[in-house]
Structures are given as structure tokens and as C-alpha cells.
N, C-alpha and C positions, 0 to 999 in steps of 0.2 A: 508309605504305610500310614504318617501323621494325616496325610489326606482322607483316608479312608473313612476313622470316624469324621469327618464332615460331610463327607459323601452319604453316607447313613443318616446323619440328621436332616437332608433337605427337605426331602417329604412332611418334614416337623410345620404345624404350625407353633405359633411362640407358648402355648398355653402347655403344648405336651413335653415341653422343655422343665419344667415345675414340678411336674407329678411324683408325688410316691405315694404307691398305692398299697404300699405293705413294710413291714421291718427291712425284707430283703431285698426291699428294691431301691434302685437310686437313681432320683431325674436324671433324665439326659445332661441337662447342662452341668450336673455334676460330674457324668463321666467324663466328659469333656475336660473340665478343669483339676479331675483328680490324675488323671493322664499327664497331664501339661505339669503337672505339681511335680508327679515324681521326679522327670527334669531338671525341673529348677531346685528341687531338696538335693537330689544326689548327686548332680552332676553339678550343675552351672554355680551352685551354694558353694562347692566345695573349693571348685579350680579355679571360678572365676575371681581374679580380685579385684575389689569394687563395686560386685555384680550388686545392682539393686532389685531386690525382687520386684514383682510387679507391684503389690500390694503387701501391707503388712499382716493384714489376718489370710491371708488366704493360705498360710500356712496350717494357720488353725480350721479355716474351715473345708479344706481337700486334704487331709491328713485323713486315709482308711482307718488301720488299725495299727499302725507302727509307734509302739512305747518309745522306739528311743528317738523318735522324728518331735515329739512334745504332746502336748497336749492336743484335743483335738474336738469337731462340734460331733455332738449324739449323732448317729448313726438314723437313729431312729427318728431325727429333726429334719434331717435334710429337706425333705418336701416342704417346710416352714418356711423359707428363705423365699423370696420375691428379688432379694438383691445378693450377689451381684447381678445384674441383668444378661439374658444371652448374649446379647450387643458386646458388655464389657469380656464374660468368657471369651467370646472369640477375639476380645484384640489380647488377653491375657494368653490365650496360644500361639498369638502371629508374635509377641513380645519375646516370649518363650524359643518360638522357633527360630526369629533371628539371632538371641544370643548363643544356642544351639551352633545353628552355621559359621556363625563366626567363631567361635571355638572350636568348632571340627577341621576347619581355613587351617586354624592358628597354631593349632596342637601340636608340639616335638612328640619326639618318638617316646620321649617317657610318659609326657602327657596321656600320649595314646593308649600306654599301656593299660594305665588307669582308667584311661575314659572306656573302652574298647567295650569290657564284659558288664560295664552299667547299661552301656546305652545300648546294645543288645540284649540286655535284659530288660531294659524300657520296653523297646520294642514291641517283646514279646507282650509285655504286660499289659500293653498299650492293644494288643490284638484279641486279649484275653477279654480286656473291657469293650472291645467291639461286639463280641458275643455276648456278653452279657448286656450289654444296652438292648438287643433284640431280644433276651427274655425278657427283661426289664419292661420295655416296650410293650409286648405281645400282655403281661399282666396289665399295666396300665390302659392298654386298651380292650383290653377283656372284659374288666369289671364296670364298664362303661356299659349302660345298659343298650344306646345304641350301635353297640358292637361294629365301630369303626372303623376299617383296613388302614392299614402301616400303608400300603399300597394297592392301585386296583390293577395294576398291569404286570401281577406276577405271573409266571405260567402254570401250566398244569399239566401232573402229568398223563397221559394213558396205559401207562403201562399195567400191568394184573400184576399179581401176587406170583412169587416163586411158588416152585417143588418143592416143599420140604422132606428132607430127608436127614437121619443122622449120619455124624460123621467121626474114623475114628484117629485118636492117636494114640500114638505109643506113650508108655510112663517112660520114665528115667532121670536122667539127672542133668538139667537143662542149665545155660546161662540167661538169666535175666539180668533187667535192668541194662543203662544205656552203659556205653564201652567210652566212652569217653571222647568219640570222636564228634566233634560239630557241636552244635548248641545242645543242651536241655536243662531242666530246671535241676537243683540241686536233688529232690526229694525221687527223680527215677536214677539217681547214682547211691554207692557203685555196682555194678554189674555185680554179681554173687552167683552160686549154685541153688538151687532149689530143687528139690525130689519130688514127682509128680508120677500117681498112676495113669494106669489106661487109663482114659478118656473119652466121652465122645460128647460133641457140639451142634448144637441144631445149625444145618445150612445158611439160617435167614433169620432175620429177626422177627419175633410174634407181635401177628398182622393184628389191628381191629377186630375184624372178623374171629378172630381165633381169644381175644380178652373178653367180645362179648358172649362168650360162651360163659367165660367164667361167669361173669356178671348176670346171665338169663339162669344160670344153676345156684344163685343165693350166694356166690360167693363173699361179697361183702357182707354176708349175715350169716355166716359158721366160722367160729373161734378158731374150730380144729386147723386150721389151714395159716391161722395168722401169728406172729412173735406176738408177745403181751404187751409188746409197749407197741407196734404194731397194732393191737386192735385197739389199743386203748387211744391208739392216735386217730384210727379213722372213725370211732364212734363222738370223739370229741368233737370233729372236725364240723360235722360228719361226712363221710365221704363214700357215696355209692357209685364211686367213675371216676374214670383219671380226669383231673384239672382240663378243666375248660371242654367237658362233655355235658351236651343241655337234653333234653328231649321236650322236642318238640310237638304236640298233635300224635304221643304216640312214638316216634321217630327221634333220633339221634343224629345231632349238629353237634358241630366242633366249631371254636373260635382260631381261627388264623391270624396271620400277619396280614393276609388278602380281604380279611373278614369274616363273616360268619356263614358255613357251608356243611350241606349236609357230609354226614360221615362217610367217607370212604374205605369197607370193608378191608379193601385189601393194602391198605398203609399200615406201615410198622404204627405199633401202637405208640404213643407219645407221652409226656406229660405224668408217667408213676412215677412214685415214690419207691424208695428201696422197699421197703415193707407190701407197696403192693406188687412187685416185681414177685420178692418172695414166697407171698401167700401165691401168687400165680403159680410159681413154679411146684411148689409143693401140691395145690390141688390138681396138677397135671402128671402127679409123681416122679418129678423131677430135681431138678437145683438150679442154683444160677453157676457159673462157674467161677472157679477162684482166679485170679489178676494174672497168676501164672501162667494157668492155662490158656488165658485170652491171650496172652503175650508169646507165648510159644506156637500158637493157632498160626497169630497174627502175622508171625516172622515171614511165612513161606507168601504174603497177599500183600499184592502192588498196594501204597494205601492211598488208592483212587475212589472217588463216590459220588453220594450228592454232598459237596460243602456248600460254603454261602457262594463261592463264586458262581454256582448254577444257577442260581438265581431263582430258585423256589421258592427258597426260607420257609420250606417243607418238608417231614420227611417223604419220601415217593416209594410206589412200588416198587418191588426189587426185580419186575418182570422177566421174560421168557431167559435162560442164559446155558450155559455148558457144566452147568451144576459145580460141587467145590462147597466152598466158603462164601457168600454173600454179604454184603451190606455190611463188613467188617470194620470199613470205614468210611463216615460221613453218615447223613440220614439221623438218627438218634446214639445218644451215648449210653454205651451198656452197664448197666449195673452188675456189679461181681459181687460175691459172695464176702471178699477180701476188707477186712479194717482196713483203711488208712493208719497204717504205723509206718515208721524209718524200719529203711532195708537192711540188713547186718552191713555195720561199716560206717554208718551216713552221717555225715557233717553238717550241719546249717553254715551258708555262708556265713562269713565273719560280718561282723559290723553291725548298724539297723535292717540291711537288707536283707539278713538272715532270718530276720519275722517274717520275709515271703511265704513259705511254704510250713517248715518244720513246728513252729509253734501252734499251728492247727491238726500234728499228728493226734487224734481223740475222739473218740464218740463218731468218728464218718467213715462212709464205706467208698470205696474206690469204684471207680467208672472208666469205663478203655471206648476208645475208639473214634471220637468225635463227632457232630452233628451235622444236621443242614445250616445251621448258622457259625459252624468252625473254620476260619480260613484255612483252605487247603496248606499251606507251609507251613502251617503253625502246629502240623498234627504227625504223629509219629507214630510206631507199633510201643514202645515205652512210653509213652504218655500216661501220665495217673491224673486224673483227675478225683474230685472229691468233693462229696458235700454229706449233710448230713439225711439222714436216712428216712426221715419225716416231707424232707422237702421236693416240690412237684414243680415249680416255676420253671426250673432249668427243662431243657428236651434230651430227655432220659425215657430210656425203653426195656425190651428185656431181650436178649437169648440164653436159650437153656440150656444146659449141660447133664450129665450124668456119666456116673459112674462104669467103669464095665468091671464085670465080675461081682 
């Protein structure tokens, strides 16, 4: 799995190693080495005795956002740094990964106990920042006017757009949240009851083709349809199209990972923001649907899709099929209706690792389901993801919901 981000950087030349091209982005070589960090801060700091880190600042300078790991460099500096050099990140993870191995060798079973749910939770974390290197990436190379491909030998797909049709389900009085069995983050525990009406869900997610509607009816120039910080965010911005929509001669291109190509109607639309998710759904007289209900949809659908392992690093048509539920997993992450708040019950882990999740319950709305750039293992029907409501960088889409009755 510690392979994998290297396997994603090869395509790099050493210059797009450097880049930050916005607050929320962070070069490559830094994901690289805030990965490897976690490691060495939670694990090897801890158990090892003797252990000498590789370096003495690099505590300071791959520490995210963890208060109780110390002090740490701006967030907002990252892309300043020229040094360490990629060269040194990569012997700083090969250092990493051997004191790793040989503690994994070495470790008694009490060891183990302790080492077990960190470095499972590395892991994960570690797969999390795989994904996100490919937004990262995809902005970095966006605002590059010569709109450069991550790669030129992705595939593509052919398939058309689904059927859309509604679908219904029953209300009642459902269990959410994970059961406790196998891995997940603290913040989808514990499993609870929640009350939900009828319902019904659009089959597929809303194609291109079906946003630029909105978009040829004024949509981003009528208030009625937008929240107030909503509109006041995309008049700022300003923003007449999801992120990384250009029009060309007339015509509408998108920037990919593959490069810059004209728009494909019938691809789930990509690239909104909760707020234009929302205005979408309302000027279609609709909703987005709340976490529950995407989670109780969710239960009864293998969570098979497009991930990264397909090798797109696009969302694709949801083309011809036996109709049901669509694109429920993989392709883009949906935006719910739902805050990110703690579930009735919910604990932060103890310790520093417990700033993973819960100290960001505020101001963000939850997303289900996973993307073209999610590693299929890493993705479940309880997954919450989360960001905040403004932001468009991630690959984030919509389906609708509504009410019945």
C-alpha cells in the first residue's frame, strides 16, 4: 500500500513535486513525507527506543494539523520550501519503512496490541492522501495555462449515459453507522437508530448534459435557487461552471488528469461545490439527500464502480444496465444534504490521533460514496466523508432525492 503513493508520483517530473497552487493544496513531495511522518510521530517515536528520526525539523515541517504532535510550518507555505529535495523525501520514506519492518519483525504480542490499530489507521490515512495527491495534482495542473496531462495513456470510456428513473424506499426506523465489525474511522461509530421518511432517489448521478441545463437557464444568475452564503460565494469567486469548465470558440472543455478535452455530455457532472449541488437541486425541485438515506440506499448495492484502480481517474458514463441504483459507488462523491456533526454516542480517539476526524465536526457537509480516484478497499457504505461547502477541488457531484408525500 506504501508503494502505491510512489507508483502515482512516477509520471512526476521533479518541478511538479513543488507546486502549490492554492491554500488547499499540497505538493506532492509533501504528501509523501506527511505520510511517512505519521509513522515515525505515532508509531516508531513512540515504541521505538533509540529510534532517531530521520531529520530534526521534519517534525515541524510534515505535521498537518495535530495540536498535540507541536508546532508545525503554515499550511499555507508549503509550496515555499525547495528543500527538503525529492531525492531526500524518498530516502526519508525508505528510512521510515525500514524502521517500520523491523518493528513489525520484532514486536511481542503486547507490542502488537498497540502497534495494530495505528498502523491500520496509517494506512488508511496514507490512502486517503493518495486521493487526495490526484486532486492536488489535477488543480496544479489545471491552472497551468498549458493544461498538461498527469498522463497521456488513460482510457476512455464509451459508454452513454443511464435511464433515469426515481426510486422508492420505505421510511422507518433504520440502523446507521458502522457495527463495529472490521476497520473504520472513529467519526462513522456507533451505529444508532435514525427515523427516516419515504424517500425516493434518483437512479444515476446528474450527467453534464443534465447541469448544463441548468447553466443555459441563468442558473448562476438567479438568487432564488442559491443559500446566501451560496451566492455570495460564487458571485465572489465568480463562478459560472463547476471548476475546471472553459468554453472554448463557443463550446465547453474540461481539464482532466488526461488533459484538456472537450465536454462529455453524458459524464456525471464533477467538480461542484455543496452550494452548487444545492442550487442544482432546488432549481430542478428537488433535494440532495440526507447521509441516512444515502446509507440505507446504499446497504442493499455491491460497492463496486469506477475507482482509481480502473484506471480512468474519471468519472465515466453509467451506461446501458438492469436499472436499480447506479454509480452509488466510485465515479464522484455525493454531496448530502447532512452537517458533518458526531453521531449520538461518538468518542474521538484518545490521545493526539483523536484530532483525525472529530475536531473538524463544523461548518462541513458530508459526502457518501467515493470517487474515480478512491481506492476501491478503502471505501464502504458508512463512509462520511467531508469538506466544506464552498470547496470544488475534490471530485464531488450530485444525486437527487426527494420527498414522497
Amino acid at each position: 500500500m506504501r508503494a502505491v503513493s510512489e507508483e502515482l508520483c512516477k509520471p512526476l517530473p521533479a518541478e511538479d513535486y513543488v507546486v502549490q497552487s492554492m491554500p488547499d493544496v499540497s505538493p506532492p513531495k509533501w504528501h509523501l513525507a506527511h505520510e511517512t511522518w505519521f509513522f515515525e510521530t505515532f508509531i516508531l517515536v513512540q515504541e521505538c527506543d533509540g529510534y532517531q528520526p530521520f531529520h530534526p525539523k521534519y517534525a515541524y515541517l510534515f505535521n498537518s494539523y495535530y495540536e498535540g504532535a507541536g508546532p508545525r510550518h503554515p499550511r499555507t507555505e508549503r509550496g515555499l520550501l525547495s528543500r527538503p529535495t525529492v531525492e531526500e523525501v524518498y530516502r526519508y520514506r525508505a528510512h521510515v519503512d525500514e524502521a517500520m519492518g523491523a518493528l513489525i519483525e520484532e514486536a511481542d504480542e503486547a507490542a502488537w496490541r498497540r502497534i495494530d490499530p495505528l498502523l491500520t489507521i496509517g494506512l488508511n490515512h496514507e490512502q486517503q492522501h493518495q486521493e487526495l495527491f490526484l486532486y492536488d495534482l489535477k488543480h496544479i495542473l489545471g491552472i497551468n495555462p498549458l493544461k498538461p496531462a498527469y498522463r497521456d495513456d488513460l482510457p476512455v470510456s464509451n459508454a452513454e449515459a443511464a435511464k433515469f428513473e426515481w426510486l422508492d424506499f420505505a421510511g422507518g426506523i433504520y440502523v446507521v453507522g458502522h457495527d463495529g465489525e472490521g476497520f473504520a474511522f472513529d467519526n462513522e461509530r456507533p451505529d444508532h437508530r435514525e427515523l427516516l421518511e419515504d424517500f425516493r432517489l434518483g437512479s444515476c448521478l446528474v450527467t453534464n448534459g443534465a447541469y448544463l441545463e441548468f447553466i443555459d437557464a441563468g442558473g448562476y444568475d438567479a438568487p432564488e435557487y442559491w443559500l446566501s452564503d451560496g451566492w455570495a460565494s460564487a458571485k465572489r469567486a465568480p463562478w459560472e461552471a463547476p471548476l475546471y469548465w472553459e468554453r472554448v470558440e463557443g463550446e465547453w472543455w474540461i481539464m482532466t488528469l488526461a488533459g484538456f478535452q472537450r465536454l462529455n455530455p453524458d459524464e456525471p457532472v464533477c467538480h461542484v461545490s455543496f452550494y452548487e449541488a444545492e442550487a442544482y437541486a432546488r432549481w430542478r425541485g428537488k433535494r440532495l439527500p440526507a447521509e441516512a438515506e444515502w446509507e440505507v440506499a446504499a446497504a442493499g448495492v455491491e460497492p463496486e464502480g469506477n475507482f482509481v484502480e480502473s484506471g480512468f481517474l474519471h468519472p465515466v458514463p453509467a451506461g446501458a444496465g438492469n436499472g436499480g441504483l447506479r454509480q452509488m459507488f466510485g465515479d464522484v462523491w455525493e454531496w448530502t444534504q447532512s452537517p458533518y456533526a458526531p453521531y449520538p454516542g461518538f468518542a474521538p480517539l484518545a490521545g493526539t490521533v483523536g484530532e483525525y476526524n472529530g475536531k473538524f465536526m463544523c461548518n462541513q457537509m458530508v459526502l457518501r460514496g467515493g470517487a474515480c480516484v478512491t481506492p476501491r478497499d478503502h471505501i464502504r457504505a458508512t463512509y462520511r466523508n467531508f469538506f466544506y461547502p464552498d470547496q470544488r477541488w475534490q471530485f464531488a457531484g450530485i444525486r437527487l432525492a426527494e420527498s414522497v408525500g
